[in-house]
KEMARZA-137785 format. One line per 10 residues: for each residue x, y, z of C-alpha. Coordinates in Angstrom, 1 decimal, padded with zeros to 4 digits. Layout:
X,Y,Z  ...
This chain:
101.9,050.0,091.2  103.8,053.1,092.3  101.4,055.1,094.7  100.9,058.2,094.2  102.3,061.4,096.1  100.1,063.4,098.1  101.1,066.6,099.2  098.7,069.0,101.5  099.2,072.2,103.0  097.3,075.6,103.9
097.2,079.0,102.6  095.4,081.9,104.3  093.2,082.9,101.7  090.0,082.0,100.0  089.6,078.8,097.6  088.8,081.6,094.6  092.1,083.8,095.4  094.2,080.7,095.8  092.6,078.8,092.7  093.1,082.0,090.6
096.5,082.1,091.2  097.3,079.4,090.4  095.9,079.0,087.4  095.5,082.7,085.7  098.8,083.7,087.5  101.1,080.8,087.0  103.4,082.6,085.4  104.4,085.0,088.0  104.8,082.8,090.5  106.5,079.5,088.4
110.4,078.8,089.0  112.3,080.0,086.1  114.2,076.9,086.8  111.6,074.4,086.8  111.2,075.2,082.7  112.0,073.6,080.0  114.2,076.7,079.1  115.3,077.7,081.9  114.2,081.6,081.0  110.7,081.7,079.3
109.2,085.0,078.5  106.1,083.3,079.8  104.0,080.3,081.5  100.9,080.1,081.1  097.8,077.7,082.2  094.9,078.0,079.5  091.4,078.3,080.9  088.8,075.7,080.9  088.7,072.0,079.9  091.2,070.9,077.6
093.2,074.3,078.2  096.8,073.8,077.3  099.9,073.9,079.9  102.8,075.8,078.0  105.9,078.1,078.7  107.0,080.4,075.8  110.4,081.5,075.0  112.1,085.2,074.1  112.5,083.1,070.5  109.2,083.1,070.4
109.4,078.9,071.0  106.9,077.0,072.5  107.4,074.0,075.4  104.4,072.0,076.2  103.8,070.9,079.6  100.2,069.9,079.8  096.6,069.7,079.6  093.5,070.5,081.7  091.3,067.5,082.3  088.9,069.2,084.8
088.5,072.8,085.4  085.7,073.3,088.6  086.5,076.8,089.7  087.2,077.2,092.0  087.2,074.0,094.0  089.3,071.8,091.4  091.8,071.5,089.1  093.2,068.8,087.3  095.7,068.3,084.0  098.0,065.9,081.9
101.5,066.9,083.0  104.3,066.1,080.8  106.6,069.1,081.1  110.2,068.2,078.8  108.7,064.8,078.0  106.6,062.9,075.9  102.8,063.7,076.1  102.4,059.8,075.9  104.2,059.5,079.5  102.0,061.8,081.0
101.3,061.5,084.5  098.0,063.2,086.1  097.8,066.2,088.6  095.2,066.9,090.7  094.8,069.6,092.9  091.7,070.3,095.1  091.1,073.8,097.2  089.1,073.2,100.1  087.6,076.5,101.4  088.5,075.9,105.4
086.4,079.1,106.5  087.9,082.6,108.0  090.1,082.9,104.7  092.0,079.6,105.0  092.2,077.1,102.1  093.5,073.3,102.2  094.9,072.9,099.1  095.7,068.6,098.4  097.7,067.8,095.6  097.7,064.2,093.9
100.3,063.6,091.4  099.7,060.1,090.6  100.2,057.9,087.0  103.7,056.9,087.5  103.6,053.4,086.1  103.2,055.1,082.2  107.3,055.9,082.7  107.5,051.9,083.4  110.8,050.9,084.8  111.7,054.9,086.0
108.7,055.2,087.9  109.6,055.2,091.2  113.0,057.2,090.2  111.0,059.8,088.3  107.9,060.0,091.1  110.9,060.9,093.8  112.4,063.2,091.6  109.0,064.9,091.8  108.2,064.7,095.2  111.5,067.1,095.0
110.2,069.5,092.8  107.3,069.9,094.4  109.0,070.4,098.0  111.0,073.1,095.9  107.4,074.5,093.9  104.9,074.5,096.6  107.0,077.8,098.8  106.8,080.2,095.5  103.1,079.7,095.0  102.6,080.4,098.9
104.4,083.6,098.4  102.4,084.3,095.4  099.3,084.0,097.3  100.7,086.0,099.9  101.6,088.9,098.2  098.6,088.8,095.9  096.4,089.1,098.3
């Protein structure tokens, strides 16, 4: 079983702010390069339960990345995440935002479900550890300059 990567870190805000973000503001904040197209006109993270995870192109195209499998605003978040591959080899994000008090938040990532790729697991779960390292920066900007 290929364990799962963890990531933590802290972002001087509150839990709401940070969780809002994140969610409602994904697309000004998301890596143009970390796209399917490489230059969508938009990302964007549906609200609620089953919300869908999606960037949409100047054609007007439309790349599925994901699903939402818990929505708990503003304390957690969790979704399918298949982003240029098949929904079947989806692995599972979940992101928790622990209010730390004086306007701090914890914010733990789990990014786990990596034997569903079978043999690329472990290649395809350090190729992500990667792209997070390279995601987590913008969204800390983002919260910065938000707030």
């Amino acid at each position: 079983m290929t364990a799962p990567l963890l990531i933590t870190f802290d972002v001087d805000c509150s839990a709401d702010h940070a969780f809002n973000v994140w969610t409602s503001k994904i697309g000004t904040w998301w890596p143009r390069d970390h796209t399917v197209s490489g230059d969508p006109d938009d990302i964007v993270l549906e609200s609620g339960l089953g919300g869908r995870i999606y960037e949409r192109t100047p054609a007007g195209e439309r790349h599925e990345w994901g699903e939402v499998t818990t929505w708990e605003p503003p304390r957690r978040l969790s979704y399918l995440w298949h982003i240029g591959r098949d929904r079947r080899t989806a692995t599972e994000v979940e992101i928790t935002f622990v209010d730390d008090g004086a306007a701090r938040t914890r914010i733990e990532i789990s990014h786990s479900g990596w034997d569903k790729v079978g043999e690329q697991a472990e290649a395809r779960r350090d190729q992500n550890r990667l792209g997070w390292d390279a995601l987590v920066p913008h969204f800390v900007a983002a919260v910065e300059k938000e707030g």
